[in-house]
C-alpha positions as CSV (number, residue, x, y, z in Angstrom):
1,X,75.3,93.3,74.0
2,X,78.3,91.7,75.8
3,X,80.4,89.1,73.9
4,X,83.0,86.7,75.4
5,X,86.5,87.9,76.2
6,X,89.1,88.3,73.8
7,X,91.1,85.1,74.2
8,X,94.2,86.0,76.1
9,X,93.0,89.5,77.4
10,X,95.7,91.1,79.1
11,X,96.1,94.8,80.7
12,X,97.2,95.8,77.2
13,X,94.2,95.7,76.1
14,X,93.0,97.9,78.9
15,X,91.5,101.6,77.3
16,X,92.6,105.2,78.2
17,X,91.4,105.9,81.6
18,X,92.6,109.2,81.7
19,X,89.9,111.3,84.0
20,X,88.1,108.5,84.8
21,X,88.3,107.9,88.9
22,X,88.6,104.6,90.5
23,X,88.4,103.2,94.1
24,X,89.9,100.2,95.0
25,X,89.6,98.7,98.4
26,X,92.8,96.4,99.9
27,X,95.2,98.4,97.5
28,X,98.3,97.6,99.7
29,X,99.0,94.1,97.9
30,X,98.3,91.7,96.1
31,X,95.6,91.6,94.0
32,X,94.7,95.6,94.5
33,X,97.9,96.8,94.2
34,X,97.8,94.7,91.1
35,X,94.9,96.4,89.9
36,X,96.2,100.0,91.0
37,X,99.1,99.7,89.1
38,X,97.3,98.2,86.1
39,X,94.7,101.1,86.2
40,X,97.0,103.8,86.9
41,X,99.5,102.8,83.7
42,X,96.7,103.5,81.6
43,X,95.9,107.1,83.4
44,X,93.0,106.0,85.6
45,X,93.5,107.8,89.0
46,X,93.0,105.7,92.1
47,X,91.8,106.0,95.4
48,X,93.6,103.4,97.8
49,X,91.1,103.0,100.4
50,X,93.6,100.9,103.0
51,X,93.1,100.0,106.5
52,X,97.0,100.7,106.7
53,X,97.7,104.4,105.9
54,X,101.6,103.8,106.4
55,X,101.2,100.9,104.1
56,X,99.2,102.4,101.5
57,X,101.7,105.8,101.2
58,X,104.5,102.9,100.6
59,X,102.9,101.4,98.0
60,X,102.2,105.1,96.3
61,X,106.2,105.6,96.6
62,X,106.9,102.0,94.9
63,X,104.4,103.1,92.0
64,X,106.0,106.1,91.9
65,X,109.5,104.2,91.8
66,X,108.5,102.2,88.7
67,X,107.2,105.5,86.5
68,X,103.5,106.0,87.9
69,X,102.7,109.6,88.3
70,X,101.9,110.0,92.3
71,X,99.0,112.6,91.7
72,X,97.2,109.8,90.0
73,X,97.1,108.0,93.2
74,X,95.5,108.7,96.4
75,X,95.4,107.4,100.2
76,X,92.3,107.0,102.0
77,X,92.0,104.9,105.2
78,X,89.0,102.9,105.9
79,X,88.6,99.3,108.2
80,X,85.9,97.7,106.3
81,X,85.3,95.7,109.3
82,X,84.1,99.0,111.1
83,X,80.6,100.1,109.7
84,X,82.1,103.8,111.5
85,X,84.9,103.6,109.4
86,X,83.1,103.2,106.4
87,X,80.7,105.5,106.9
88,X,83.7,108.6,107.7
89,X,85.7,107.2,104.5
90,X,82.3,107.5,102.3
91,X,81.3,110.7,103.6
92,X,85.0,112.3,102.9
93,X,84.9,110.1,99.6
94,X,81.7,112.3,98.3
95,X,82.9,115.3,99.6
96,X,86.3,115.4,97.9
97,X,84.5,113.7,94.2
98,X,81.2,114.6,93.1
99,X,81.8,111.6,90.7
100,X,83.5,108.0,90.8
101,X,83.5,106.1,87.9
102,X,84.4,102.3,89.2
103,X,84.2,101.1,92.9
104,X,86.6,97.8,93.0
105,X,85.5,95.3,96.3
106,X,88.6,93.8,96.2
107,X,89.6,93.7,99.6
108,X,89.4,90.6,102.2
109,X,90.5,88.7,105.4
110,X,90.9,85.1,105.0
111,X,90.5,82.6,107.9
112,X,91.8,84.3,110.7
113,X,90.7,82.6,114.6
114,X,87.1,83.6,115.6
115,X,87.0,87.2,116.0
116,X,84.3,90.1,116.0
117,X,83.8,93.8,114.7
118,X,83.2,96.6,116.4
119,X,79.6,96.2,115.7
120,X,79.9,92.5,117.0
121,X,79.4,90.8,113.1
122,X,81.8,87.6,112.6
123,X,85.6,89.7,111.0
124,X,85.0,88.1,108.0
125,X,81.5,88.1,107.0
126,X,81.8,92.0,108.4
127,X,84.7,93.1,106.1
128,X,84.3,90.9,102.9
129,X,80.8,91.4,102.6
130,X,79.0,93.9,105.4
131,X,81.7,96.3,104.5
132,X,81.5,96.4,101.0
133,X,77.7,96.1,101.4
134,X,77.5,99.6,103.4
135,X,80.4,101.2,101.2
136,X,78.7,100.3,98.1
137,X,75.3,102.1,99.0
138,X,77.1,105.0,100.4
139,X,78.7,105.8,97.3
140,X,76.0,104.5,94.6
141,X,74.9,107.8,93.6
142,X,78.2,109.1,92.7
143,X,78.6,106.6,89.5
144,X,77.6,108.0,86.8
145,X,76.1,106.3,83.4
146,X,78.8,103.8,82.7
147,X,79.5,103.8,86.2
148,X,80.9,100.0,87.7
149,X,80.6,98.1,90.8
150,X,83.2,95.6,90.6
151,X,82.9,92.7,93.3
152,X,85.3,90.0,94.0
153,X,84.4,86.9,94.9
154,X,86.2,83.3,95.0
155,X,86.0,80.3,93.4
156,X,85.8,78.9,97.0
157,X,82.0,81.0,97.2
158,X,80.7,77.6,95.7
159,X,81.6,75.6,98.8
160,X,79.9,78.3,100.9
161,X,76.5,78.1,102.9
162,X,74.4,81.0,103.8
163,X,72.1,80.2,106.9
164,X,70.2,83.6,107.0
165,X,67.7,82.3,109.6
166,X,70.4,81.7,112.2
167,X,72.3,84.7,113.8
168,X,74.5,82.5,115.8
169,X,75.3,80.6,112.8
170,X,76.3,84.1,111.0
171,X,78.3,85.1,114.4
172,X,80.5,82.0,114.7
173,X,79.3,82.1,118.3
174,X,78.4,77.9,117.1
175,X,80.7,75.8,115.0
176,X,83.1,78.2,114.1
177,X,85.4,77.0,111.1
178,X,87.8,79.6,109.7
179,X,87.6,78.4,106.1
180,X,84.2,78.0,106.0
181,X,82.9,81.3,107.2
182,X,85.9,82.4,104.3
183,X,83.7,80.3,102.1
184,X,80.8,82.0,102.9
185,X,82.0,85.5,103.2
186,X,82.8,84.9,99.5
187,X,79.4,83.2,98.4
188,X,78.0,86.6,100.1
189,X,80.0,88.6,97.6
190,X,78.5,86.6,94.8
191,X,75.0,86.9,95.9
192,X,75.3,90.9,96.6
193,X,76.9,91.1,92.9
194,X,74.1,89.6,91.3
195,X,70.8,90.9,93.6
196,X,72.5,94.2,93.2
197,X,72.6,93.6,89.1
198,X,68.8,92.6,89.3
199,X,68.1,95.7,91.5
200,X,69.6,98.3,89.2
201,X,68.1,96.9,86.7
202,X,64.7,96.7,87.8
203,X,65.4,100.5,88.2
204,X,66.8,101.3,85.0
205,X,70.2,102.3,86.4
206,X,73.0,102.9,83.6
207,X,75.2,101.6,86.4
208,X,77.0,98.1,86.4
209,X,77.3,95.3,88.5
210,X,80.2,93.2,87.4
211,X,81.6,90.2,89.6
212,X,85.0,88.6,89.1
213,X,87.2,85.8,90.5
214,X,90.8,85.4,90.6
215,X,91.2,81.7,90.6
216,X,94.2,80.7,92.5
217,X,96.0,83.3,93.0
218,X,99.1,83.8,95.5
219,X,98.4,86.7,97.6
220,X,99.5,87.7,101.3
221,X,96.0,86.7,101.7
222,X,96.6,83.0,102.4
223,X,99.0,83.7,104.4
224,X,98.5,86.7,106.8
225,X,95.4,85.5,109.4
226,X,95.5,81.9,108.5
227,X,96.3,79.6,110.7
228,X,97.2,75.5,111.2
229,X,97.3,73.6,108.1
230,X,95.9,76.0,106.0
231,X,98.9,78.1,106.8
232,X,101.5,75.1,105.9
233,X,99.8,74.5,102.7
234,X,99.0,78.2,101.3
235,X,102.8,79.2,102.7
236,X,104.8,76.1,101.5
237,X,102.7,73.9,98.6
238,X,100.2,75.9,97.2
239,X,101.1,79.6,96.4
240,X,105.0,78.5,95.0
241,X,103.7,75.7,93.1
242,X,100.2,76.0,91.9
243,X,99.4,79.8,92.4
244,X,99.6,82.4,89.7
245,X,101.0,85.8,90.6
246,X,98.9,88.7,91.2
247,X,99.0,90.7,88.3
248,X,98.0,87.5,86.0
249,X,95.0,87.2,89.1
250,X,93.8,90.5,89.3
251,X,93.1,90.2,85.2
252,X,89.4,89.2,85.7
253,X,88.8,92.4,88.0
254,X,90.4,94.6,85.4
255,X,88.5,93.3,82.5
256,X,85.3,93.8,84.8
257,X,86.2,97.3,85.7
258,X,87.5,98.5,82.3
259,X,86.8,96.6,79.5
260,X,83.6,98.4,77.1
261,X,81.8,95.0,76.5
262,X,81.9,93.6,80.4
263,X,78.3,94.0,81.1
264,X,76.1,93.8,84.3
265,X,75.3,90.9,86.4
266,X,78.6,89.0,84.7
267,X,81.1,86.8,86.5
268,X,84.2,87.0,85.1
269,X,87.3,84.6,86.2
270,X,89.7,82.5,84.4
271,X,89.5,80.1,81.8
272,X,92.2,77.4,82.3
273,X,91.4,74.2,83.9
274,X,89.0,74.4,86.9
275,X,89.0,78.1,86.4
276,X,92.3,78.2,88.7
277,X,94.2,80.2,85.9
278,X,94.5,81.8,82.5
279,X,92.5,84.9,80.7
280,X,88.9,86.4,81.6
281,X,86.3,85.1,80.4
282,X,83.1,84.7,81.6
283,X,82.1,82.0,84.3
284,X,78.8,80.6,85.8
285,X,78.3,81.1,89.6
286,X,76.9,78.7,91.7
287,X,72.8,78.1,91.9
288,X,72.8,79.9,95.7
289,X,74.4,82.5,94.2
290,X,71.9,83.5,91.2
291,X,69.0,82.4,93.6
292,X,66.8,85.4,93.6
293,X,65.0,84.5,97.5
294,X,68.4,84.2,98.6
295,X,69.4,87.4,97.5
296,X,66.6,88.9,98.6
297,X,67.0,87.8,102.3
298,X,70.8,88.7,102.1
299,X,69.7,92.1,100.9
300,X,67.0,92.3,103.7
301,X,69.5,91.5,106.3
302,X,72.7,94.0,105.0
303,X,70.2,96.6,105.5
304,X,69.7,96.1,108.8
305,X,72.8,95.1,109.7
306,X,74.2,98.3,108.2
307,X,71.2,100.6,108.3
308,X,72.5,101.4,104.8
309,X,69.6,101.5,102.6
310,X,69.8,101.8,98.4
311,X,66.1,102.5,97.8
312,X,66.3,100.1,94.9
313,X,64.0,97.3,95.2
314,X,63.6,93.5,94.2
315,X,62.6,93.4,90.6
């Protein structure tokens, strides 16, 4: 049985990973190289599965600067916005590790100007969600019992709208808002964390879904793809004054991924004010989110967006 957070959980009280393996997606900054570092201390070994190869082989030398053994840590590239990329990253994935032990979702685009994926998906709902989606069912049967699926959502996903039934809508190709397909890029997350939960259940799967939020968190994120006022306030208000840094932000994700009593379908963020900051603890997504139809259609649709397909069923 799961119990609430320890009040003011911090990667201290993260256990001995040594031998477990870990994959984090977006480990190049912010809150993934947050987690790397934090999982890596302890003797987990990583995968870095980066868009940016150059970048990612950087961030193994600055680890390696502050003390981190470099064999624990390991470059992979993959564009989750690319369904091909995913696919050649998972297949080398499986045949390098006949086990993993915790996939992290971690990675994101934020608000860039309308743009598409290779396979023609709106960039964000592609790489925060489709991506993940397709990764996550390519490399389900290597987690074993006590095996983690860590997805990272937003606080933002409970502003987001999901309109399933209209492909334009899901395109941007009609009333494209950057923020808002961010929004629902992130409610996507939420609702794939929790269907998945339901689904390995149903199945009696020793494997765990875990969600997790950062609150507000100041990340290149904000800054990167944004654009307009966004930009202005991310870049100059928000992330110096009201942001915490990474390493306090990535704290929820850790706790999902690591700690013994984080148990499946849980959403675990902050617990100051507004859930902006503080220490894990667990946190109540929003109705679409836990809404079983909804998940079920989202589901419906990965699948055939991807043509990844789990075999696990709607309990």
């Amino acid at each position: 049985m799961s119990r609430t957070p320890t009040r003011h959980w911090t990667a201290d009280n993260i256990p001995d990973l040594t031998g477990r393996i870990h994959v984090v997606t977006g480990a190049t900054g912010g809150l993934g190289l947050a987690t790397t570092r934090a999982l890596a201390l302890r003797g987990g070994r990583v995968v870095l599965a980066v868009r940016d190869e150059e970048k990612g082989h950087r961030a193994v030398a600055g680890l390696a600067a502050e003390g981190i053994a470099p064999d624990l840590l390991t470059v992979r590239r993959i564009d989750l916005a690319d369904l091909g990329s995913v696919r050649a990253f998972a297949e080398g994935l499986r045949a390098e590790h006949p086990r993993l032990d915790v996939l992290v979702n971690n990675a994101g685009v934020m608000g860039p100007p309308r743009t598409l994926s290779a396979q023609g998906h709106e960039l964000q709902f592609a790489a925060n969600h489709l991506g993940h989606f397709a990764l996550t069912g390519l490399l389900l049967d290597r987690l074993p019992d006590g095996g983690r699926v860590v997805t990272v959502s937003s606080l933002v996903h409970r502003q987001g709208e999901l309109r399933l039934d209209d492909p334009a809508s899901l395109t941007g190709e009609r009333g494209y808002a950057p923020m808002a397909f961010y929004n629902r890029s992130k409610l996507a997350n939420a609702v794939f964390g929790h269907e998945l939960h339901h689904r390995l259940t149903a199945a009696g799967s020793p494997v765990r879904s875990v969600l997790a939020h950062p609150g507000y968190t100041a990340t290149g994120l904000q800054t990167r793809d944004v654009t307009g006022l966004a930009r202005f306030f991310y870049g100059r208000i928000g992330n110096p004054l009201l942001a915490q840094r990474p390493e306090r932000g990535a704290l929820p994700q850790l706790y999902a991924a690591t700690a013994p009593e984080a148990a499946g379908g849980e959403f675990i963020g902050p617990d100051g004010l507004g859930e902006l900051r503080g220490s894990p603890t667990r946190v109540k997504p929003s109705a679409t989110a836990a809404d079983p139809e909804t998940g079920r259609r989202l589901w419906d649709l990965s699948e055939e967006l991807t043509g990844v397909r789990y075999g696990l069923t709607a309990s």
